[in-house]
C-alpha positions as CSV (number, residue, x, y, z in Angstrom):
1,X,22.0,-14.0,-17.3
2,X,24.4,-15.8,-19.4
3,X,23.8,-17.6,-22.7
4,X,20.6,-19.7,-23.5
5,X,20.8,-24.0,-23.3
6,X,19.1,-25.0,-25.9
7,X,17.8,-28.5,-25.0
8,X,17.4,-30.0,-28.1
9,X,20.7,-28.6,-29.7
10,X,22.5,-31.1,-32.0
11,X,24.8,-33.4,-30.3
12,X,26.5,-35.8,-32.7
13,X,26.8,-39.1,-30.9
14,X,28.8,-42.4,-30.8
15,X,27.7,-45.5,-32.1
16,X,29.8,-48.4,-31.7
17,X,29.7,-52.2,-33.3
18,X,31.3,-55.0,-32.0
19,X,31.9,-58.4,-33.6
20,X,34.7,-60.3,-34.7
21,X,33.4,-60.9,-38.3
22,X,34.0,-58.0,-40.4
23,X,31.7,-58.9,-42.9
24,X,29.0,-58.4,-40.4
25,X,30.6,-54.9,-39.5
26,X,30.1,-53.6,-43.0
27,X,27.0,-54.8,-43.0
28,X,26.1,-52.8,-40.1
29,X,27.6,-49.9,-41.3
30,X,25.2,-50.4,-44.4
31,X,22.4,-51.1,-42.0
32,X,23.0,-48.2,-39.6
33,X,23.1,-45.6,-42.9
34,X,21.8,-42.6,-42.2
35,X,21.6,-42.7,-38.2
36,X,22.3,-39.7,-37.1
37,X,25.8,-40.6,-35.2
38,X,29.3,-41.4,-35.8
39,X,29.6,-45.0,-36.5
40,X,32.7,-46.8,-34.3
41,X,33.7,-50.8,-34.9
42,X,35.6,-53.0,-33.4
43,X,36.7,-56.5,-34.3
44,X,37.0,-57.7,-30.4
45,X,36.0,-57.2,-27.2
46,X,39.7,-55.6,-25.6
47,X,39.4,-53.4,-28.8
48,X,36.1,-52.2,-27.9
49,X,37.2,-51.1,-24.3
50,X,40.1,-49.5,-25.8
51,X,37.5,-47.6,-28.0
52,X,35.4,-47.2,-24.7
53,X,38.1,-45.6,-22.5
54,X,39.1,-42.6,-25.2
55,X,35.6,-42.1,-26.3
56,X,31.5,-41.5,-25.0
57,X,29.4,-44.0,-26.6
58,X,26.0,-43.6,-26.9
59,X,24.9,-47.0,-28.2
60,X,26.9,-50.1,-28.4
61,X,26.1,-53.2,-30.9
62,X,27.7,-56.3,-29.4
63,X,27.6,-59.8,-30.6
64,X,27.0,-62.3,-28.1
65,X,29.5,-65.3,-29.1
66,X,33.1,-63.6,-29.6
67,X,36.9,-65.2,-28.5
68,X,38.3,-64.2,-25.2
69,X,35.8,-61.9,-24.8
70,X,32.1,-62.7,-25.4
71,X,29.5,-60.0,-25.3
72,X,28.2,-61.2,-22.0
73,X,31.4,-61.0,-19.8
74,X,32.0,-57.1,-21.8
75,X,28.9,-55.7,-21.3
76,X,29.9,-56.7,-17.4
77,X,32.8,-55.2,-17.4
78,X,31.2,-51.6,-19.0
79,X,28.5,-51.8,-16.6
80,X,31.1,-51.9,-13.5
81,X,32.8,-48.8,-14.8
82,X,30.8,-45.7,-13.7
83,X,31.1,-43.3,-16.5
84,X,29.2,-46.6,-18.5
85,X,26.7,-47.0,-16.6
86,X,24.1,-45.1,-18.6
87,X,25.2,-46.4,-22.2
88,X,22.5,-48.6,-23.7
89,X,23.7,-51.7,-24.8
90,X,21.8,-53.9,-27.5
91,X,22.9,-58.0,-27.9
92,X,22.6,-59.4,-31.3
93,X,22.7,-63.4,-31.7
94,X,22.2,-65.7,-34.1
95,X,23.0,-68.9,-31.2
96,X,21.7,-68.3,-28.1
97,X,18.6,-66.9,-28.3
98,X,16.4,-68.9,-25.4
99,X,14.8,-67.1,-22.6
100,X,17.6,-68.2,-20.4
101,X,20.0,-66.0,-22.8
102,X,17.7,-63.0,-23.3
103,X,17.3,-62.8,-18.9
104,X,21.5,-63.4,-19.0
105,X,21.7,-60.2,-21.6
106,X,19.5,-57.9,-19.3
107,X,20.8,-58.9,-16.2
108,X,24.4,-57.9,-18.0
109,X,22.9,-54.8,-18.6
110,X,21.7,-55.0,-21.9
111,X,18.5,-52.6,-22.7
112,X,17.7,-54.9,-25.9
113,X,18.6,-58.4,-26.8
114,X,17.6,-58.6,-30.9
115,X,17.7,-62.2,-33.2
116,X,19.9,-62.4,-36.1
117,X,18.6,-62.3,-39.5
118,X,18.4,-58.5,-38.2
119,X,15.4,-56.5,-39.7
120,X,16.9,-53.3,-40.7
121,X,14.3,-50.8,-40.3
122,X,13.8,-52.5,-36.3
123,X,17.6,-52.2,-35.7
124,X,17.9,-48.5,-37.1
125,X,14.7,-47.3,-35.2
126,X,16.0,-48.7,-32.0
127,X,19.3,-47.3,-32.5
128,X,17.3,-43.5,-33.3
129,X,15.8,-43.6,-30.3
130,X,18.8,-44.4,-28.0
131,X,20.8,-41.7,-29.9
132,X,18.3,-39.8,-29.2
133,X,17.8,-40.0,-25.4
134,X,21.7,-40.1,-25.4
135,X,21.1,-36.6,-27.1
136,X,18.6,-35.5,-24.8
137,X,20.2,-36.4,-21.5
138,X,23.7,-34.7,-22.7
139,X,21.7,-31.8,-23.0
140,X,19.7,-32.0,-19.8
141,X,23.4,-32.2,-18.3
142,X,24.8,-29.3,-19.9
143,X,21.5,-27.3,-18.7
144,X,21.5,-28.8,-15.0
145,X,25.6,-27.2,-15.4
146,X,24.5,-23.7,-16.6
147,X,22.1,-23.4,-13.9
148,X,24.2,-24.4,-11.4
149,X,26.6,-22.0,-12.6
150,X,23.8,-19.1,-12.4
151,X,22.7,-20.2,-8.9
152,X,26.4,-19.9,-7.8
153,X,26.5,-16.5,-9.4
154,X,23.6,-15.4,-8.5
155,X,23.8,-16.7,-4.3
156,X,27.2,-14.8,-4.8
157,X,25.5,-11.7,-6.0
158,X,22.7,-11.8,-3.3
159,X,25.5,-12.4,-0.6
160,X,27.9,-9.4,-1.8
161,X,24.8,-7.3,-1.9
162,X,23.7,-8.3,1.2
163,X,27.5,-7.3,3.0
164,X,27.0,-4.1,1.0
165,X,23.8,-3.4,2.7
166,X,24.9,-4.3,6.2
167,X,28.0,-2.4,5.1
168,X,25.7,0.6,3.7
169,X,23.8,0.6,7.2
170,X,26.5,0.4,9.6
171,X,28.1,3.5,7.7
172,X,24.6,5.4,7.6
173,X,24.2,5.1,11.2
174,X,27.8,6.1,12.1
175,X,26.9,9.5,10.0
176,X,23.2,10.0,11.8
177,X,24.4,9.5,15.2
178,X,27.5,11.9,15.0
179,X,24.8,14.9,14.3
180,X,22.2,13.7,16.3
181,X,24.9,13.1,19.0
182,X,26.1,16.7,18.9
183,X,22.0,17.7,18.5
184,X,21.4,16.3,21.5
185,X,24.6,17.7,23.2
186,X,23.1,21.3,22.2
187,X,19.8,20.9,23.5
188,X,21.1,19.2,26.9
189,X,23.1,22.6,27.2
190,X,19.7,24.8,26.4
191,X,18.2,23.1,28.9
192,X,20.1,23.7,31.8
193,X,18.5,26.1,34.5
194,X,22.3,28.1,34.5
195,X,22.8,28.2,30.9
196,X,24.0,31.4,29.9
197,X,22.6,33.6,26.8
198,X,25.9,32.9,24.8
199,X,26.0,29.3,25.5
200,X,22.5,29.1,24.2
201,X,23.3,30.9,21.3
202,X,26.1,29.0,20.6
203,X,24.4,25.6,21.0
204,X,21.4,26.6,19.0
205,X,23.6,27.4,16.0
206,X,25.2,23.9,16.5
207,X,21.4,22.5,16.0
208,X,21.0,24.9,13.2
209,X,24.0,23.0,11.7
210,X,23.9,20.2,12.6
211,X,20.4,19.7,10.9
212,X,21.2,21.1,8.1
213,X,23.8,18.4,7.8
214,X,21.2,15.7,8.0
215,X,19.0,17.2,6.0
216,X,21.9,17.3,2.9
217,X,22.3,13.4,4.5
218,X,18.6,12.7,3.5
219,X,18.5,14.4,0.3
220,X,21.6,13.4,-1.4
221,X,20.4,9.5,-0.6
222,X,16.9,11.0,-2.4
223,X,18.8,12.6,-5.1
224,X,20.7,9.2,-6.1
225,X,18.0,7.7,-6.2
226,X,16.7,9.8,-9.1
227,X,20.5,10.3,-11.0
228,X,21.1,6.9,-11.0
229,X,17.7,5.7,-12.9
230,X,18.3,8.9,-14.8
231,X,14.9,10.9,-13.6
232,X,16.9,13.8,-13.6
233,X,15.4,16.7,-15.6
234,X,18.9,18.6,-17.1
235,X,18.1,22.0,-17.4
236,X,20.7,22.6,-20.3
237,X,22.4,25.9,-21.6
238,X,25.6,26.4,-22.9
239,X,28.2,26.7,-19.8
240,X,31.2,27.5,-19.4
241,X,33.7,25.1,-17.8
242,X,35.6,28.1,-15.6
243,X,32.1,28.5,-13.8
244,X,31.5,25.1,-13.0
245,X,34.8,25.3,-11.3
246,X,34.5,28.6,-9.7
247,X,31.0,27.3,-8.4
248,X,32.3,24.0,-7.0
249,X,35.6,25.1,-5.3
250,X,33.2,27.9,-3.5
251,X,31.6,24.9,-2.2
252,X,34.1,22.8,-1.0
253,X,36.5,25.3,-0.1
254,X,35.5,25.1,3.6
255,X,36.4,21.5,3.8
256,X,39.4,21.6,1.7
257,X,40.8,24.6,4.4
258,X,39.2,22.2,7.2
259,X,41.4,19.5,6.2
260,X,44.2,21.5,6.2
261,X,45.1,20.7,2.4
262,X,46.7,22.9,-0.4
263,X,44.4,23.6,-3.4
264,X,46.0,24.2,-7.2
265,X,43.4,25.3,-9.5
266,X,45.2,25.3,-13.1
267,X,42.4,26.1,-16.3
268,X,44.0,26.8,-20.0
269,X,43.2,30.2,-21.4
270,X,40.7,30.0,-23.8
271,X,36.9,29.4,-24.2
272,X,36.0,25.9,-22.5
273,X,32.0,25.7,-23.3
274,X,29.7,22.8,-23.1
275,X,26.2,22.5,-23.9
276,X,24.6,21.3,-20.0
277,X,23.1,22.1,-16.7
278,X,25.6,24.0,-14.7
279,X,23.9,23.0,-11.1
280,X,24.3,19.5,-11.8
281,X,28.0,19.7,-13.4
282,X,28.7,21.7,-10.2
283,X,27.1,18.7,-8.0
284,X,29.4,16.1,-9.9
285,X,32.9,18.1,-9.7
286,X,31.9,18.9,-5.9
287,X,31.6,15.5,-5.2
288,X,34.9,14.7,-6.8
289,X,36.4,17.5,-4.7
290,X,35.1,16.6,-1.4
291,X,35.8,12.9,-2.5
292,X,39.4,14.4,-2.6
293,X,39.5,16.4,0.6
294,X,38.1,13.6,2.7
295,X,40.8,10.9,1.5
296,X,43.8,13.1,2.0
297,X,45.5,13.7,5.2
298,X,46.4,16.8,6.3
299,X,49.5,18.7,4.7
300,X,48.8,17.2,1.1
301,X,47.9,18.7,-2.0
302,X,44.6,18.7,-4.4
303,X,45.2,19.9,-8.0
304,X,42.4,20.7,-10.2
305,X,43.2,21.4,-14.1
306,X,40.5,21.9,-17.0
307,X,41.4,21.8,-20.2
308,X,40.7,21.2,-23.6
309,X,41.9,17.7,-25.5
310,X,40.1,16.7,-28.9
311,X,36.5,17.4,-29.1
312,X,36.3,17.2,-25.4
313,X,36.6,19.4,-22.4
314,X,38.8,17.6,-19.9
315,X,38.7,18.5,-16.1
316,X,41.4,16.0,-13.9
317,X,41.1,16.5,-9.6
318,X,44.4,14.4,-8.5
319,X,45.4,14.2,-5.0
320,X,47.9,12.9,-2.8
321,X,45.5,10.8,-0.5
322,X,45.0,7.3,0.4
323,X,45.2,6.2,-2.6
324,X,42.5,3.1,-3.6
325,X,43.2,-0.6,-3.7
326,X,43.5,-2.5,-7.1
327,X,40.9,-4.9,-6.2
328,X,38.6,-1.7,-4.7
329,X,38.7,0.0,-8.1
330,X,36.8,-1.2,-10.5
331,X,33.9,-0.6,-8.5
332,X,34.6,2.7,-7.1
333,X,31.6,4.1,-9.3
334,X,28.9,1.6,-7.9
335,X,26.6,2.3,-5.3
336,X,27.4,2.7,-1.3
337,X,31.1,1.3,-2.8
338,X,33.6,2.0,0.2
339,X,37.1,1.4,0.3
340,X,38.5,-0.1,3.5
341,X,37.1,2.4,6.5
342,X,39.8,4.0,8.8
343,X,38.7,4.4,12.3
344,X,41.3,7.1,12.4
345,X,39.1,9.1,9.5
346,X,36.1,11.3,10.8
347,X,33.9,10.3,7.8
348,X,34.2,8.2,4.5
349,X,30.7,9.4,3.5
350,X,27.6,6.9,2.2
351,X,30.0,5.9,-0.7
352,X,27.6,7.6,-3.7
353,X,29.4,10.6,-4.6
354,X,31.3,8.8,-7.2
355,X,28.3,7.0,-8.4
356,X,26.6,10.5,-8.5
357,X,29.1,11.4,-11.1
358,X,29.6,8.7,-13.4
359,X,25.4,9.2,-14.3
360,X,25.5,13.1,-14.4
361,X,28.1,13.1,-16.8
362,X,27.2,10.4,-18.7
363,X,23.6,12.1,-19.3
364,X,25.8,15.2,-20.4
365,X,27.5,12.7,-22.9
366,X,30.6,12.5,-21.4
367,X,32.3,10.5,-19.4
368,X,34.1,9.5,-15.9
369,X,36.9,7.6,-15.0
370,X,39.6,7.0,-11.8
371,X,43.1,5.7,-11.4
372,X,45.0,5.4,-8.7
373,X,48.3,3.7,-8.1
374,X,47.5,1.8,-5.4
375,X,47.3,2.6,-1.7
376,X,48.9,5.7,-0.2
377,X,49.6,6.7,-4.1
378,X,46.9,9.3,-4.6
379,X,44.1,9.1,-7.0
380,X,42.9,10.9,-10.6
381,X,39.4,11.2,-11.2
382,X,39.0,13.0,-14.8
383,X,35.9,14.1,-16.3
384,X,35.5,14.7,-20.1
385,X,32.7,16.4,-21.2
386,X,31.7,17.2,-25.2
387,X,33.1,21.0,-26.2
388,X,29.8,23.0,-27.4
389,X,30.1,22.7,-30.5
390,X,27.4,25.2,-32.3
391,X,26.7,27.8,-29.6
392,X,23.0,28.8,-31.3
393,X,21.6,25.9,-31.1
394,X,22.7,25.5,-27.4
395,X,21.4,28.8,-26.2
396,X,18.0,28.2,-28.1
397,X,17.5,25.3,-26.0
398,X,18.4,27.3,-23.3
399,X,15.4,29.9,-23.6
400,X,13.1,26.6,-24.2
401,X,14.3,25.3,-21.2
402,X,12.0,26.4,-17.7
403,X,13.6,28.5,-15.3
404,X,15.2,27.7,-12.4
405,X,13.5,28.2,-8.5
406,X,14.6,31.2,-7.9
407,X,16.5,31.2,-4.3
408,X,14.4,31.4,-1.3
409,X,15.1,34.1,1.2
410,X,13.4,36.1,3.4
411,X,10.7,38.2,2.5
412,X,8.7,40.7,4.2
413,X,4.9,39.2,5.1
414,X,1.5,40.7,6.5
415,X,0.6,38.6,9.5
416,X,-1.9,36.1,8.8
417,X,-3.6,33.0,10.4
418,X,-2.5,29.9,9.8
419,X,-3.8,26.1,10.8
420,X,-1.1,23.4,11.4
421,X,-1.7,20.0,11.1
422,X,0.7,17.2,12.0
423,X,0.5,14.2,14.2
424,X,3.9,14.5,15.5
425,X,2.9,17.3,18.4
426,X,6.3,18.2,19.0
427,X,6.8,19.1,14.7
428,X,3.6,21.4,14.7
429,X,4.3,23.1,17.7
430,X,7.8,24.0,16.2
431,X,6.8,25.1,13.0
432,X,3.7,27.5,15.2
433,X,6.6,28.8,17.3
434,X,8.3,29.7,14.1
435,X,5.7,31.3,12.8
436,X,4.0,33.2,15.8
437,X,7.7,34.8,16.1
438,X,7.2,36.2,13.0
439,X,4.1,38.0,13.5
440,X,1.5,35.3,12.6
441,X,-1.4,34.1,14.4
442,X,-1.4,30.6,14.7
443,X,-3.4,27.5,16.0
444,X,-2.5,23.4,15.9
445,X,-4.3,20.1,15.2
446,X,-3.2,16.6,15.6
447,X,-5.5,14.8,12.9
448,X,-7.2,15.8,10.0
449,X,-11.0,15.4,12.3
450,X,-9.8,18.3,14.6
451,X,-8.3,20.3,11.7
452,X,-11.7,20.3,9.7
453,X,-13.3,21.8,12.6
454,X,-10.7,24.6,13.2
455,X,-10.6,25.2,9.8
456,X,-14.6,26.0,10.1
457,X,-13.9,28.2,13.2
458,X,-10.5,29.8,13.2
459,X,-10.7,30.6,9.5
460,X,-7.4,30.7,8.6
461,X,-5.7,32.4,5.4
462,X,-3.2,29.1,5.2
463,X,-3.2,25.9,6.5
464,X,-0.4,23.5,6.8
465,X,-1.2,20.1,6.3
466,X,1.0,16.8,7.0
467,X,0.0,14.0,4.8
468,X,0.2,11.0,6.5
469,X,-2.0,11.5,9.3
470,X,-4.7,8.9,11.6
471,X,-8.2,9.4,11.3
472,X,-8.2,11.7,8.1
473,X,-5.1,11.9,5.4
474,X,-4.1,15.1,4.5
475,X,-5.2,14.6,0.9
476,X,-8.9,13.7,2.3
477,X,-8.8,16.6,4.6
478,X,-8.0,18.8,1.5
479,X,-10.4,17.7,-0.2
480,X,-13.2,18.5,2.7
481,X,-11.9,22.0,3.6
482,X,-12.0,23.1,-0.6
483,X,-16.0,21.7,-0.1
484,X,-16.8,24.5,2.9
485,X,-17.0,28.1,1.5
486,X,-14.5,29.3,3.9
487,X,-12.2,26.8,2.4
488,X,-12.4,27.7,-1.5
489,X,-10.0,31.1,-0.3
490,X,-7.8,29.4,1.7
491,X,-4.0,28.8,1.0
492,X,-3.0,24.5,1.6
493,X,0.4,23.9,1.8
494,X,1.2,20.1,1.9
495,X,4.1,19.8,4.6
496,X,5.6,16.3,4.3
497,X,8.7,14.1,4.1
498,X,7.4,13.1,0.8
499,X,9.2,15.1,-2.0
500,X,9.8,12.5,-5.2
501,X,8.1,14.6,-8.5
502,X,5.1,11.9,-7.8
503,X,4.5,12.8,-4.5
504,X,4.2,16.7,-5.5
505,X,1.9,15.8,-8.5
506,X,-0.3,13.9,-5.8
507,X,-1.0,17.1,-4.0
508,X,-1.3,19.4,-7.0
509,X,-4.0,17.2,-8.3
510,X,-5.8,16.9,-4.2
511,X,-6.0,21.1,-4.6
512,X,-2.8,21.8,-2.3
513,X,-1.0,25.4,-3.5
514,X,2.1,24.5,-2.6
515,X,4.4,21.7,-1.3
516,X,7.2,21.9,1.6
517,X,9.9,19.8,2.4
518,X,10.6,18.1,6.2
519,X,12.6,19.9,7.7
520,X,11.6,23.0,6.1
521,X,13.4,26.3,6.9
522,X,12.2,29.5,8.5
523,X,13.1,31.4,5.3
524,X,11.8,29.2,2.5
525,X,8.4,28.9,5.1
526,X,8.4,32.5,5.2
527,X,8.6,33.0,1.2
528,X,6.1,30.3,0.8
529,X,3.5,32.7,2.8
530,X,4.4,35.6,1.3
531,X,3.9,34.2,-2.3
532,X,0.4,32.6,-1.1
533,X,-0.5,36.3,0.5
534,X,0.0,37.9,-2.7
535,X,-2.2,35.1,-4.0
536,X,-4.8,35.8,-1.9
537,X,-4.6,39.4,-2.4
538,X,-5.3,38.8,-6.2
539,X,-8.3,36.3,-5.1
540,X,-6.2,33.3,-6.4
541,X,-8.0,30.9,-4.1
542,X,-11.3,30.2,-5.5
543,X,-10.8,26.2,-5.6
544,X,-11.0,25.5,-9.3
545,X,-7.7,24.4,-8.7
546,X,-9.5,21.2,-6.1
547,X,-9.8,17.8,-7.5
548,X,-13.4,17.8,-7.4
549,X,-13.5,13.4,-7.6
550,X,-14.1,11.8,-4.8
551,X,-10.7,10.3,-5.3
552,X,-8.5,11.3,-2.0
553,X,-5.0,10.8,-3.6
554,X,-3.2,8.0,-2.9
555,X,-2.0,7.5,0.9
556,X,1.4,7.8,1.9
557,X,2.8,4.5,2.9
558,X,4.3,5.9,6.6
559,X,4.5,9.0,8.5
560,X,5.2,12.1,6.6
């Protein structure tokens, strides 16, 4: 919002007297001493237009009997000019003074009509209070202006944001369908009566990867979400600056090689340590590099340099792609920002890497900028990041700091019996096909009703519960199976699309043991039952963990 418009902020206004005595102007002068306005005379009428023309007038004084020009036949004339019409206009007269002469005045224009001898306290009150309300409705004006001006900005705001959405959309669903597109290819192919082992193979890994490719859709518009209001937890240590690199050209490599482009990697010998959380540097300089790779055609060159310059560590990633528009860069590091999209380009992404970025570094201290010169000219992004600058102090933070998830991978697990509970038929019998392949024994349920009764008769070691569910939530279904004895040794496992810090406190609190992710994978669902077995196996599961109010959690607000 811009500056405040103060109503009542001082406003110095005109005054003007007009007579053709100037005895009687000094006496007004004398009179109007102290009035809180600039005080304008003029001897005649054509004067006083003159006057009128080059300056605003709050309040004119005119005499009623003047040569050429009386007061009568002026105020006329100031009344028929519109950027008059609001000036108050007060007759003074020491001749005419009947009734017929005051109604002549008004009809003129006049907002007053006063006798001479004039009383000096009635004159300078009146004139007060038209200065005033000249005051007043000047500032009313300039206010009216302002938020005019705001309402322009603002509809312009709401309007950009609004093509920025639809923009935002139309983009999001271009990258869904292309997956799901090539999902559904895949499982058209498994289903054919012919289909031959390696075809089936083959199409299943396209599923495997294709999934995974939404899945890393979903989570990075999740992760934003968090970086950008700055939710992010930075697990800092001091790291070196030839890892971070090493780490994110591992990443993007594929892509680069994809895209047929030729990588430089140029680092200055020497010691190139910051004090921060080498995951999320890795996440902002991948996104830089990938930024890179998708802008540049074919046959051109990426060049990635670290070095150090000051008190900073510097990294630059310049390539020989697209280039970006004048008019698009200033914006390049806001939210779902896209250049102009080329239907000749597989994918320009969700337009957040860059935005990503900026708020990673900038909660390491540093910070991110672009150039480019212009379209087809390439573009810079540097980052500059603080040097470490006393290396205790960085690595006791480091031991202070918690650990990071270990890596999920397979792990060897005792069958068991497990319960799975989700609405969606078609998710709980694919995560019980997973399973029974492994070894496990498994049952399904639809609602939380059915699940509380299987739970009494199966008995199962682990149960799998979706959250948002008809009938019975899978917080309220928790809570029920930790009241029956059978249920104070069994493992819960929330198994949701829900995953924001909140959402995992929610089911801590209802008594769940753990909480997976939609789509979760076969390995990560496999360690998460072999860490509840060996849970069990100590007798972990005694429900003092259960949220013993009768307090359900809160309620999802869709399907999870």
């Amino acid at each position: 919002m811009g500056a405040e418009v103060e109503i009542g902020a001082p406003v110095l206004a005109n005054v003007l007297v007009v007579d053709d005595h100037p005895g009687k102007l000094l006496t007004y002068r004398a009179i109007l001493e102290g009035v809180p306005a600039n005080l304008l005379t003029a001897g005649s009428g054509r004067e006083a237009l003159d006057l009128l023309l080059k300056t605003e007038i709050a309040v004119i004084l005119v005499d009623v009997c003047m040569p050429e020009l009386d007061g009568f036949e002026l105020a006329s004339l100031i009344r028929d000019h519109p950027r008059f019409r609001q000036t108050a206009i007060i007759f003074v007269s020491g001749v005419h003074l009947t009734d017929f002469d005051r109604l002549k005045g008004y009809e003129c224009g006049a907002v007053d009509y006063l006798p001479v001898p004039i009383v000096p306290e009635i004159l300078r009150a009146k004139v007060n209070v038209f200065v005033d309300l000249h005051r007043k409705t000047r500032a009313l004006e300039r206010l009216n202006l302002e938020l005019e001006r705001r309402v322009t900005q603002r509809t312009a705001a709401l309007e950009e944001a609004g093509r920025s959405k639809d923009e935002f959309l139309a983009v999001l669903a271009h990258e869904l369908r292309n997956p799901l597109a090539a999902i559904r290819a895949a499982a058209h192919v498994i289903g054919f009566p012919t289909v031959t082992p390696a075809a089936s193979a083959q199409s299943a890994k396209v599923i495997e990867r294709q999934v995974e490719h939404l899945v890393r859709l979903v989570d990075d518009l999740v992760d934003v979400s968090r970086i950008t209001r700055g939710l992010v937890e930075l697990r800092r240590a001091p790291v070196e600056i030839e890892e971070v690199v090493a780490r994110s050209v591992e990443t993007s490599r594929p892509l680069i090689e994809m895209r047929g482009l030729v990588l430089s990697i140029d680092i200055a010998p020497g010691p190139l340590q910051v004090d921060g959380d080498v995951t999320r540097l890795t996440q902002a300089l991948t996104n830089v590099l990938c930024n890179a790779a998708k802008f540049t055609e074919p046959g051109g060159r990426v060049t990635l340099s670290a070095e150090q310059f000051g008190p900073d560590a510097v990294i630059r990633v310049v390539d020989t792609g697209v280039g970006i528009a004048p008019d698009v860069l200033p914006t390049v590091f806001e939210l779902f920002a896209q250049g102009e999209r080329k239907f000749d380009r597989t994918s320009t992404g969700l337009g957040i890497g860059l935005a990503v970025v900026r708020r990673l570094v900038e909660l390491h201290g540093g910070t991110a900028t672009v150039q480019s010169g212009g379209t087809g000219r390439g573009t810079a992004v540097t980052i500059r990041l603080p040097l470490l600058a006393d290396p205790a102090v960085a690595a006791a933070r480091a031991v202070a700091a918690p650990p990071e998830r270990a890596e999920v991978g397979a792990s060897a697990v005792d069958p068991c019996r497990v319960l799975v509970v989700d609405d969606n038929a078609d998710a709980a019998e694919g995560v019980a096909a997973m399973l029974r392949m492994c070894g496990h024994e498994v049952v399904t349920a639809e609602d939380g009703v059915a699940a509380l009764q299987l739970a009494e008769s199966f008995a199962p070691d682990v149960a799998l519960l979706d959250l948002g569910m008809p009938r019975l939530n899978g917080y309220e279904t928790a809570r029920r199976i930790r009241e029956q004895p059978s249920g104070r040794r069994m493992a819960l496992v929330a198994l949701t699309g829900w995953g924001q810090p909140r959402d995992r406190d929610s089911t801590r609190q209802a008594g769940f043991d753990a909480h997976l992710i939609k789509p979760i994978a076969s390995e990560e669902l496999v360690e998460t039952l072999s860490r509840l077995g060996r849970r069990r196996a100590r007798g972990a599961f005694t429900g003092t963990s259960t949220d013993a109010s009768t307090d359900s959690g809160p309620r999802p607000h869709g399907p999870a």
